[in-house]
C-alpha positions as CSV (number, residue, x, y, z in Angstrom):
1,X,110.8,87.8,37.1
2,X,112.6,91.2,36.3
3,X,116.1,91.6,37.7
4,X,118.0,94.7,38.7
5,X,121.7,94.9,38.8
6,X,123.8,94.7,41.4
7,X,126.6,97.4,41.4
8,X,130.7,96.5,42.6
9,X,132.5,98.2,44.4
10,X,135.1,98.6,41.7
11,X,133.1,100.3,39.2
12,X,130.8,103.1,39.3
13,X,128.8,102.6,35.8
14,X,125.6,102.3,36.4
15,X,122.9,100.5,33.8
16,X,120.7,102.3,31.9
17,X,117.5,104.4,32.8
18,X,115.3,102.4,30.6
19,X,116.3,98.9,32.9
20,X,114.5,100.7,35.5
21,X,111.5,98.7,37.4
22,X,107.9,99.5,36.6
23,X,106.9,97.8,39.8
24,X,108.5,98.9,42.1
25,X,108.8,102.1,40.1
26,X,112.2,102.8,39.2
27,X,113.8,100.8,41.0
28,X,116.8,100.3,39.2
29,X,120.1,99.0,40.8
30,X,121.8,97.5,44.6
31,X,124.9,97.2,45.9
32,X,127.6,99.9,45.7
33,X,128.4,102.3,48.5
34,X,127.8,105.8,49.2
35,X,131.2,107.5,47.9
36,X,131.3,111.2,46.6
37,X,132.6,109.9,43.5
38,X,129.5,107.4,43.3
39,X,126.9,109.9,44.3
40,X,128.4,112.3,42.1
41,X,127.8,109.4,39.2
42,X,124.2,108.6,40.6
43,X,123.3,112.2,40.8
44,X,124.2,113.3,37.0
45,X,122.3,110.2,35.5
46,X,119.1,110.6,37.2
47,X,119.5,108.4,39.8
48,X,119.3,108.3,43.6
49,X,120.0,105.9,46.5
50,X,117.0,105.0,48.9
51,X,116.9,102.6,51.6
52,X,116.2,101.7,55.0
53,X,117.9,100.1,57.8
54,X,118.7,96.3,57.0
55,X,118.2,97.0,53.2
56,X,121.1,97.0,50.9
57,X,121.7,100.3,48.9
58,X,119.0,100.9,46.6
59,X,119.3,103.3,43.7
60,X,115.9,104.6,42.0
61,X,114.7,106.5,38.4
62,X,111.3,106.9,38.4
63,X,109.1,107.3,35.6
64,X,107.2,109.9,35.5
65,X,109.8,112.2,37.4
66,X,108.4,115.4,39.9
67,X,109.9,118.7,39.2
68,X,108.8,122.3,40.0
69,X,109.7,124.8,37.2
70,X,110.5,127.8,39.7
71,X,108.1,129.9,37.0
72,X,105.6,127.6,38.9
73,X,106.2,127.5,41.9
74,X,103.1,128.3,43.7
75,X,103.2,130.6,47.5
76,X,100.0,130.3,49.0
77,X,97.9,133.1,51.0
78,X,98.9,132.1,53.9
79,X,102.9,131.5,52.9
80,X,102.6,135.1,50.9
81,X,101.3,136.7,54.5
82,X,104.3,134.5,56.7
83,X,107.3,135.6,54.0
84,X,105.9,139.6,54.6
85,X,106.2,139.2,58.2
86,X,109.7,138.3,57.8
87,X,109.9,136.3,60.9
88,X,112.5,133.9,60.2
89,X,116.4,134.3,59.7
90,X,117.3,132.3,56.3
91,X,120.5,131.3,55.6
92,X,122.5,128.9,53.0
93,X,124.6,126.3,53.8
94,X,125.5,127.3,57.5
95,X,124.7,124.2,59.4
96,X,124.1,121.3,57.0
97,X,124.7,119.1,59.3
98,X,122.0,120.3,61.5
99,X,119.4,120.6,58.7
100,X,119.8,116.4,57.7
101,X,119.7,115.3,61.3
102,X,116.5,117.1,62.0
103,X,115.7,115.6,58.5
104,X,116.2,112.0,60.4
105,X,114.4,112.4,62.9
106,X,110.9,110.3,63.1
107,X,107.7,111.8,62.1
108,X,104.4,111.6,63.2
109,X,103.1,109.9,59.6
110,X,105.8,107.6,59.2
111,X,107.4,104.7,61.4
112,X,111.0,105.2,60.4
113,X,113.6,106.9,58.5
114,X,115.5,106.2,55.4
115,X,117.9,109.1,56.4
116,X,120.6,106.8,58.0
117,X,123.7,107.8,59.7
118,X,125.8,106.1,56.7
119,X,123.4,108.2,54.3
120,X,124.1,111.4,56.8
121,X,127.6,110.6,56.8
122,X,127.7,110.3,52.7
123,X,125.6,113.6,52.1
124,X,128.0,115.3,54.8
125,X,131.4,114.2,52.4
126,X,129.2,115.5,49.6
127,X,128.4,118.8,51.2
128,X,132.0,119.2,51.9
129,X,132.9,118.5,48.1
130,X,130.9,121.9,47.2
131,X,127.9,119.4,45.9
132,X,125.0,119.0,48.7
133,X,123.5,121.9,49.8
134,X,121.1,123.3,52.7
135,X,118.9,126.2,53.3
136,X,118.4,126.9,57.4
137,X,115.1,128.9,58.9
138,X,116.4,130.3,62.1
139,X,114.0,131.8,64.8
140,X,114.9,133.3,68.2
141,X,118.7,131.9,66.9
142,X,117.3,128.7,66.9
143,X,117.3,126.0,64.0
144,X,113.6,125.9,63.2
145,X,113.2,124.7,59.6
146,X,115.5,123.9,56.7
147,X,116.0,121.7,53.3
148,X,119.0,119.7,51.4
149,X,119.7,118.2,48.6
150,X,122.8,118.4,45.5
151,X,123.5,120.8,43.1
152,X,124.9,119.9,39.9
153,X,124.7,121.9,36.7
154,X,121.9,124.4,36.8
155,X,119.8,122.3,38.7
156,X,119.3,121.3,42.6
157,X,118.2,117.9,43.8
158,X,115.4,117.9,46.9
159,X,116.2,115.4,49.2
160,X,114.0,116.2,52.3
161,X,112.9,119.2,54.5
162,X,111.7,119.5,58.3
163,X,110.1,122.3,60.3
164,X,109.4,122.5,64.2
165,X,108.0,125.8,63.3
166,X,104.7,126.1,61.5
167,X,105.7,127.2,57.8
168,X,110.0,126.8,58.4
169,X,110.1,124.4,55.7
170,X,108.1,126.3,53.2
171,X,109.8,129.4,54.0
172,X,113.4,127.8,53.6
173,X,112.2,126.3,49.9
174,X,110.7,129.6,49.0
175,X,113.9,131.5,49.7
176,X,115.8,128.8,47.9
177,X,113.6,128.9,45.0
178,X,114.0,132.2,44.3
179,X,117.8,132.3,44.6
180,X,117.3,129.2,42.1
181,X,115.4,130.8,39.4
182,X,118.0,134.4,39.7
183,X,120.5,132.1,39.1
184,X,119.4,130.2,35.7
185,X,117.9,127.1,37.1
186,X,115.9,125.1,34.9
187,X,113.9,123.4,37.6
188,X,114.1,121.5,40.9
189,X,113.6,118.3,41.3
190,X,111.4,116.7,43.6
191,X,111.9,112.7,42.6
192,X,108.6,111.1,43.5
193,X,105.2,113.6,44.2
194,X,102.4,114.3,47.3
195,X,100.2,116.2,47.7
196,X,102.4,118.4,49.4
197,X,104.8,118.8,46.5
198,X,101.7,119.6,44.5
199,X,100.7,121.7,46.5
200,X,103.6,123.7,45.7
201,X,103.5,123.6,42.0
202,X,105.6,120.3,41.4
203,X,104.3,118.5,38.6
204,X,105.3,114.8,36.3
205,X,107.5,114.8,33.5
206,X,108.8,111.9,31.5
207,X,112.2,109.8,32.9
208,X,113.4,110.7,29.2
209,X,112.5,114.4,29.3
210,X,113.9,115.0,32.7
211,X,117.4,113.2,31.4
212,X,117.0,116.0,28.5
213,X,117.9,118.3,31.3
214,X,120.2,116.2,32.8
215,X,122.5,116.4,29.7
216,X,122.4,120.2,28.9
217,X,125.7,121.8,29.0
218,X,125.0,125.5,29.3
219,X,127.3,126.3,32.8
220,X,126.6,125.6,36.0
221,X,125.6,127.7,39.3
222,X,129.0,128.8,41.2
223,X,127.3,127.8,45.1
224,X,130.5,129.6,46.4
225,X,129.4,133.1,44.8
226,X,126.1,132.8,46.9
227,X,125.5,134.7,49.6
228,X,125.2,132.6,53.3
229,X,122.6,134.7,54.5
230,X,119.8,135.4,52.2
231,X,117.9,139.1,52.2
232,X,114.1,139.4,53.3
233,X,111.6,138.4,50.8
C-alpha cells in the first residue's frame, strides 16, 4: 500500500513531487500546520494544503497540473458584453478577508467547505505577509464577487472565487488577469480542472513542466506597486 509522509512540526521540508499519489492524485504529504513560513514553503514547490473538517492537513501536487496562460484566457460573448457595461466596481486587495469568507460559505453543489476558519485564519497571516491576494467586485458598494489566492514570483495561485451577482466572479478574474499578463506573468494556476476552468481557457500541463516555472528566477511582481482600485475594462 503506498504511504505518504507525515510532516513535524519542527521542520518544513517537504518530500519530493515525484512521491506524490497517483490515486488519490497527488496526494502527497499530512501533518504540519498552516504557518506563513510553511505555506510559503508549500507554495514555491508546487504544493498546496486541502482538507476538510476532521481531516488532518493534507498537502497535494497533482499530475497533470491546470493553468491558464493569460494569452489564453478566453472572455466569452456574454462576459465581453458585462465587462463593456462596466457595472461593477473592481478593486485589489481591499477586503480580503471578506472575499475568503464568502469563499466559505456552502454552495448549492456541494455539502461542505474545505475553507475552514484555521485555513481562513492561515491565508489571512499570509495576506498580511504581502503573499495572498484578493480581487473584490463591488455593486451598489456592496461585496458582490471576488477571488484569492498567493502570489509568488511571477505567478498567482487560484485558490477559490464566489459571486452573489451573476458574472462577479468572472468579472473579478478577468480584471485580475489582465493586470497579470501587464505585469509579466507566466500563467495562473488553477490546481485541479472543471469545466468551468475550461471554460475559461485553463488547460493540463505536466507536474514536471509546471515545476519548470516554479524554478525560474527572472524577478517577481512588486503587489505593493499595484493599484487598489483597478480602471474600467
Amino acid at each position: 500500500m503506498d504511504q505518504i509522509a507525515i510532516l513535524s512540526r519542527d521542520s518544513l521540508a517537504f518530500p519530493p513531487l515525484h512521491h506524490a499519489l497517483r490515486n488519490p492524485d497527488g496526494l502527497l504529504a499530512a501533518g504540519g500546520d498552516l504557518s506563513v513560513e510553511r505555506l510559503e514553503q508549500a507554495y514555491a514547490h508546487g504544493i498546496f494544503p486541502w482538507y476538510e473538517d476532521g481531516q488532518p492537513i493534507l498537502w497535494w501536487s497533482p499530475d497533470p497540473r491546470y493553468v491558464i496562460f493569460p494569452g489564453s484566457f478566453r472572455i466569452s460573448r456574454s462576459l465581453r458584453k458585462e465587462l463593456r457595461q462596466n457595472r461593477f466596481e473592481v478593486t485589489l486587495d481591499t477586503d480580503f478577508e471578506g472575499v475568503i469568507r464568502a469563499c466559505s460559505r456552502p454552495r448549492a453543489n456541494a455539502d461542505g467547505t474545505w475553507i475552514t476558519e484555521d485555513m481562513i485564519r492561515a491565508y489571512v497571516a499570509l495576506h498580511h505577509a504581502g503573499l495572498a491576494h484578493s480581487v473584490e467586485c463591488y455593486r451598489d458598494g456592496r461585496l458582490a464577487g471576488g477571488l484569492y489566492g498567493v502570489g509568488m514570483g511571477r505567478l498567482f495561485f487560484g485558490e477559490s472565487m464566489f459571486h452573489s451577482q451573476t458574472n462577479a466572479s468572472k468579472v473579478a478574474f478577468s480584471f485580475l488577469v489582465r493586470m497579470l499578463a501587464a505585469s509579466g506573468c507566466p500563467l495562473i494556476d488553477c490546481q485541479v480542472g472543471n469545466p468551468h476552468l475550461e471554460s475559461l481557457g485553463a488547460e493540463p500541463i505536466t507536474r514536471q513542466d509546471f515545476a519548470g516555472y516554479l524554478q525560474r528566477r527572472d524577478g517577481e511582481i512588486d503587489w505593493s506597486s499595484l493599484p487598489t482600485r483597478l480602471s474600467p475594462w
